[in-house]
C-alpha positions in Angstrom: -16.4 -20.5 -2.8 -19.4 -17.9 -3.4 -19.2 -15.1 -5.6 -18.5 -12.4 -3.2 -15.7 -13.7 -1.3 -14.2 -15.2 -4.7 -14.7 -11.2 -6.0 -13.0 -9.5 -2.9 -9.4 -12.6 -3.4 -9.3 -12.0 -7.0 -9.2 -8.2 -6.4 -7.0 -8.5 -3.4 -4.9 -11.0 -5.7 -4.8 -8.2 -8.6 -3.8 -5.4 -5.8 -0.7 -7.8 -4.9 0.1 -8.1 -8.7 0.1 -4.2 -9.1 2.7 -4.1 -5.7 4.7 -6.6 -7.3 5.4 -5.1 -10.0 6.1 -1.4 -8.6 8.6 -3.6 -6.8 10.3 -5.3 -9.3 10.0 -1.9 -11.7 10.9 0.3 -9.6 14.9 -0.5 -8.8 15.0 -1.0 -12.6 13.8 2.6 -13.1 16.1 4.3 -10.7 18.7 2.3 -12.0 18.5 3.2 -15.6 16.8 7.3 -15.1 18.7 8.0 -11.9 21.9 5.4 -10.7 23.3 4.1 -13.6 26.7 3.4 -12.0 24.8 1.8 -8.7 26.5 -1.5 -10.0 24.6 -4.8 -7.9 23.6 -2.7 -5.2 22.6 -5.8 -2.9 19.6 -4.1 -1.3 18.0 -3.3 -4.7 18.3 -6.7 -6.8 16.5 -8.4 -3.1 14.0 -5.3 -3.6 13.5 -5.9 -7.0 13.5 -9.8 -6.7 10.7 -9.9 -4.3 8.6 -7.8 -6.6 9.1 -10.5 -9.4 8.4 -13.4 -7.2 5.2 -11.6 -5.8 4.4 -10.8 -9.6 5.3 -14.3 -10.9 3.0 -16.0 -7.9 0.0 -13.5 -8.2 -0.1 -14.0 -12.5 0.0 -18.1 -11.6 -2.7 -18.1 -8.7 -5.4 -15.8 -10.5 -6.6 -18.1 -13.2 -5.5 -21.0 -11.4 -8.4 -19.8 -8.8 -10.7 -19.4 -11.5 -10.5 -22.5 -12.7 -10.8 -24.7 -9.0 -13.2 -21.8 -7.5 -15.6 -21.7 -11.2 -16.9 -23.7 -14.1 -15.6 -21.2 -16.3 -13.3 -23.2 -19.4 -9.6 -22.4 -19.8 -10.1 -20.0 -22.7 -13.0 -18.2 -20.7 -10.4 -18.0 -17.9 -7.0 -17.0 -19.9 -8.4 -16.2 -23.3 -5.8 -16.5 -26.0 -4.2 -12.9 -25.7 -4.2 -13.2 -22.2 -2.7 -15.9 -22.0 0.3 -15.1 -24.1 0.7 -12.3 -22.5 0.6 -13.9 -19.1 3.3 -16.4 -20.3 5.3 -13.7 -22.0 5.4 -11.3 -18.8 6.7 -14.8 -16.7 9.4 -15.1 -19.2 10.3 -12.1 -18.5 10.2 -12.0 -14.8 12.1 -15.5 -14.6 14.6 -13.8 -17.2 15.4 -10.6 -14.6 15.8 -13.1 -11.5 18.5 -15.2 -13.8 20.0 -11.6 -15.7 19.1 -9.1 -13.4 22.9 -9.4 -11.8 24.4 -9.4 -14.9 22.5 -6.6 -16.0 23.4 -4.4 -13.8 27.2 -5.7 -13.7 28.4 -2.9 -15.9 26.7 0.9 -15.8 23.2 0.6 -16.7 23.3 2.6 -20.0 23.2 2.3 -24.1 21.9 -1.0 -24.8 21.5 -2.2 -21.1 19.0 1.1 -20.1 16.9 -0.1 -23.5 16.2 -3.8 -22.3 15.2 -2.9 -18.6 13.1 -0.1 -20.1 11.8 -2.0 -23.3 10.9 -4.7 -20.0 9.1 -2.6 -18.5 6.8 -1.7 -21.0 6.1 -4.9 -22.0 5.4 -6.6 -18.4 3.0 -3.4 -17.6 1.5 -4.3 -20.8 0.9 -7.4 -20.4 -0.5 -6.6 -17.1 -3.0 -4.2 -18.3 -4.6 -6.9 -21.0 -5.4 -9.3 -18.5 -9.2 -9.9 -17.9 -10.9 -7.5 -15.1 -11.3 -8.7 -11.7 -14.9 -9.7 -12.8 -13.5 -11.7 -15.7 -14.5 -9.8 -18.2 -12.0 -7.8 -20.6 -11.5 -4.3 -20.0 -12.2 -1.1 -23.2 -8.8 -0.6 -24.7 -8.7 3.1 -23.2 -8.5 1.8 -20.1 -5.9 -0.6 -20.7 -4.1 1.9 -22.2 -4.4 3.8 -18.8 -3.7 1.6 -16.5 0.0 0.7 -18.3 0.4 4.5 -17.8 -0.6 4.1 -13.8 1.4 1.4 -13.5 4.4 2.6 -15.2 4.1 6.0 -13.3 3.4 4.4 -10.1 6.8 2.4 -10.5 8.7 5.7 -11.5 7.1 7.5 -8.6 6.5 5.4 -5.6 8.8 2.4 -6.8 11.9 4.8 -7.6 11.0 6.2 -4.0 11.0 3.2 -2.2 14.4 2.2 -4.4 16.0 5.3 -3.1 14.6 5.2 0.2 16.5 1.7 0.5 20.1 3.3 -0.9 19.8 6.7 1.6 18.7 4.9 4.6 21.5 5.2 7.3 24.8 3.0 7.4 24.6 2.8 3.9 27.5 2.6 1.9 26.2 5.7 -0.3 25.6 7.7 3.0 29.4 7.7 3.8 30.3 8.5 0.7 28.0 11.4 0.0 27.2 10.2 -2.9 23.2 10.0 -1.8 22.6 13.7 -2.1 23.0 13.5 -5.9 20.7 11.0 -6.4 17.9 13.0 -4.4 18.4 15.8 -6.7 18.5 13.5 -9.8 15.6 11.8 -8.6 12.9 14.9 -9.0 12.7 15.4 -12.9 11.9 11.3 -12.6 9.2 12.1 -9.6 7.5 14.8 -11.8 7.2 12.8 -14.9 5.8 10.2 -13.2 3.2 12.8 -11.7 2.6 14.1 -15.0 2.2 10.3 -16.3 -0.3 9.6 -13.7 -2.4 12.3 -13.7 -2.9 11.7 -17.9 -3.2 8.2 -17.2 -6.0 8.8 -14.7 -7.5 11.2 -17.2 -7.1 8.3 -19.7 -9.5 5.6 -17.4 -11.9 8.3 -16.5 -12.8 8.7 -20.4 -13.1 5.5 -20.8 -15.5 4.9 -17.6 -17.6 7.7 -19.0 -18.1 5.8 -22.1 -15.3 7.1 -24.3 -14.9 10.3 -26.1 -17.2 9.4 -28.6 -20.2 8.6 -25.9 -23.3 11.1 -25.9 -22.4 14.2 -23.8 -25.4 14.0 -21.6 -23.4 10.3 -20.2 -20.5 12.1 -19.6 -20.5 15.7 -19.4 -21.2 16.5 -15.8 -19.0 13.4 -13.7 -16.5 13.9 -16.2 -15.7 17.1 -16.2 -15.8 17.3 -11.9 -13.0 14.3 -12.1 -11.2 16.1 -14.7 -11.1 19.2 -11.9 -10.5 17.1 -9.3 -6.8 15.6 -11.6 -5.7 18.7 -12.2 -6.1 19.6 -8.4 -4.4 17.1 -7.7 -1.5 17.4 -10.6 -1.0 21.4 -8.8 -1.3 20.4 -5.3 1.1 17.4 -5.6 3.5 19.2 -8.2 3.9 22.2 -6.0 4.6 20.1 -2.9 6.9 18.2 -4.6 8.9 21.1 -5.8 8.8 22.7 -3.0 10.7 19.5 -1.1 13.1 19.6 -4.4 13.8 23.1 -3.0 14.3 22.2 0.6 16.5 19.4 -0.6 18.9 21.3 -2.8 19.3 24.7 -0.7 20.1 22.3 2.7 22.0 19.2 1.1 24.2 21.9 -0.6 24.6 24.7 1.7 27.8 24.6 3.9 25.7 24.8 6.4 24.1 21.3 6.0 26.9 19.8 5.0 27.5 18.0 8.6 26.8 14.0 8.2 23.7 14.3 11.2 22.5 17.4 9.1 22.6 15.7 5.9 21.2 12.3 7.6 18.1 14.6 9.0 17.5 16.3 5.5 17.5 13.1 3.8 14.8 11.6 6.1 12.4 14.4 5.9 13.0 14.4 2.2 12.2 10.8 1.4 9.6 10.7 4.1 8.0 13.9 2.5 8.0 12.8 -1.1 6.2 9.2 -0.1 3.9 11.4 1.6 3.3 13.4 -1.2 3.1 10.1 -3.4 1.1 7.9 -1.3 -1.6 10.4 -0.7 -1.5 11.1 -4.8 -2.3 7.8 -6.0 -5.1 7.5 -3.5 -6.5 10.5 -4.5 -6.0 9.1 -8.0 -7.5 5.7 -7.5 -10.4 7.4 -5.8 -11.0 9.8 -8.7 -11.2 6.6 -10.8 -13.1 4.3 -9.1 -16.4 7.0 -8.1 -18.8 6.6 -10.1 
């Protein structure tokens, strides 16, 4: 296989790894920050199982293309703290398919919230250690900012898609009412992870431009334009967001909306309006990032 198309799989491979993990993180997050009591909810553990496989599968087939595609050696390919921390974030991931039942068998607080958080953080970890998609290791800056991305990515788009798959219609929650709550208990969650994302942006910018101890002439002017460009995006996104919070609260709690095909129509254009809002964030984040 030539360089280029080895490049464009291995970065197509990494892109799979980051959706994996959203994935599996993201039912774990609104589980522990918004549904505690949403006890083996069957449409979240398959949600969150499919992130781990595609996590797990994506972690074994990177260096294993390395080494058949290259003539790179093993410990060019998964040098040693890579590798551990490959191994240890399987461990993990093998340990939530096994536990992830029995985790959530009781209400996911106290000790329970602690290990599916301290989880978390490690897998993203480990994640953001592995070698660049060109091999090579990455400054620790940026490592550091891309376990915030992907931790407020999961919180954010991963907690949407999680409560996008408990609100959808005909289920169980719906008929119970008990889905507006967890719209409203969902925002703080949505707004830390905006905040999260927007520092951890800030975070791989620096580092791009060299770090903050780099000469100001390397990093003055591109800097300081992405810097403008994250906190447009932190009060465009923030504002939109609270605004739908807004809309939410005033018509899921007004007697007025309090008819099932009202509620059913406000919970749509919520959901629909926050992935908006978080899809079109990230993009503008990842753009922000990658110009040079």
């Amino acid at each position: 296989m030539t360089t280029e198309p080895l490049a464009v799989l291995l970065i197509v491979l990494r892109v799979a790894g980051y959706a994996g993990f959203v994935l599996w993180a993201g039912p774990l997050i609104f589980w522990t920050l918004v549904w505690p009591t949403g006890r083996q909810h069957r449409r979240l553990l398959r949600l969150s199982g499919v992130g781990a496989l595609l996590l797990i599968l994506t972690s074994i087939a990177e260096p294993a293309i390395r080494l058949t595609a290259t003539s790179q050696p093993l410990d060019e390919v998964a040098p040693p703290l890579a590798g551990a921390a490959m191994l240890l974030r399987l461990a993990i991931l093998v340990g939530s398919l096994f536990y992830l039942v029995d985790l959530v068998a009781g209400a996911v607080v106290g000790g329970r919230r602690a290990v599916a958080l301290a989880a978390i953080v490690v897998v993203a970890a480990t994640v953001a250690v592995q070698p660049m998609a060109s091999g090579q290791p990455g400054p620790l800056l940026a490592a550091l900012g891309t376990i915030g991305q992907l931790l407020a990515t999961a919180a954010w788009l991963g907690g949407l898609v999680a409560l996008a798959t408990v609100v959808r219609p005909h289920a169980e929650t719906r008929e119970s009412g008990e889905a507006d709550g967890l719209v409203t208990r969902f925002s703080p969650v949505a707004t830390r992870g905006l905040v999260l994302l927007v520092l951890a942006s800030g975070l791989i910018v620096l580092a791009g431009a060299g770090g903050p101890f780099a000469p100001a002439e390397q990093r003055e002017v591109s800097m300081l334009l992405r810097f403008a460009l994250l906190a447009a995006l932190f009060v465009v996104a923030w504002y939109a967001h609270r605004a739908t919070a807004r809309l939410a609260f005033r018509r899921l709690f007004s007697p007025l909306g309090a008819t099932g095909s009202a509620r059913d129509r406000t919970l749509t254009l919520v959901v629909g309006t926050e992935l908006a809002i978080a899809f079109g964030a990230l993009a503008v984040a990842v753009l922000v990032v990658l110009v040079s």
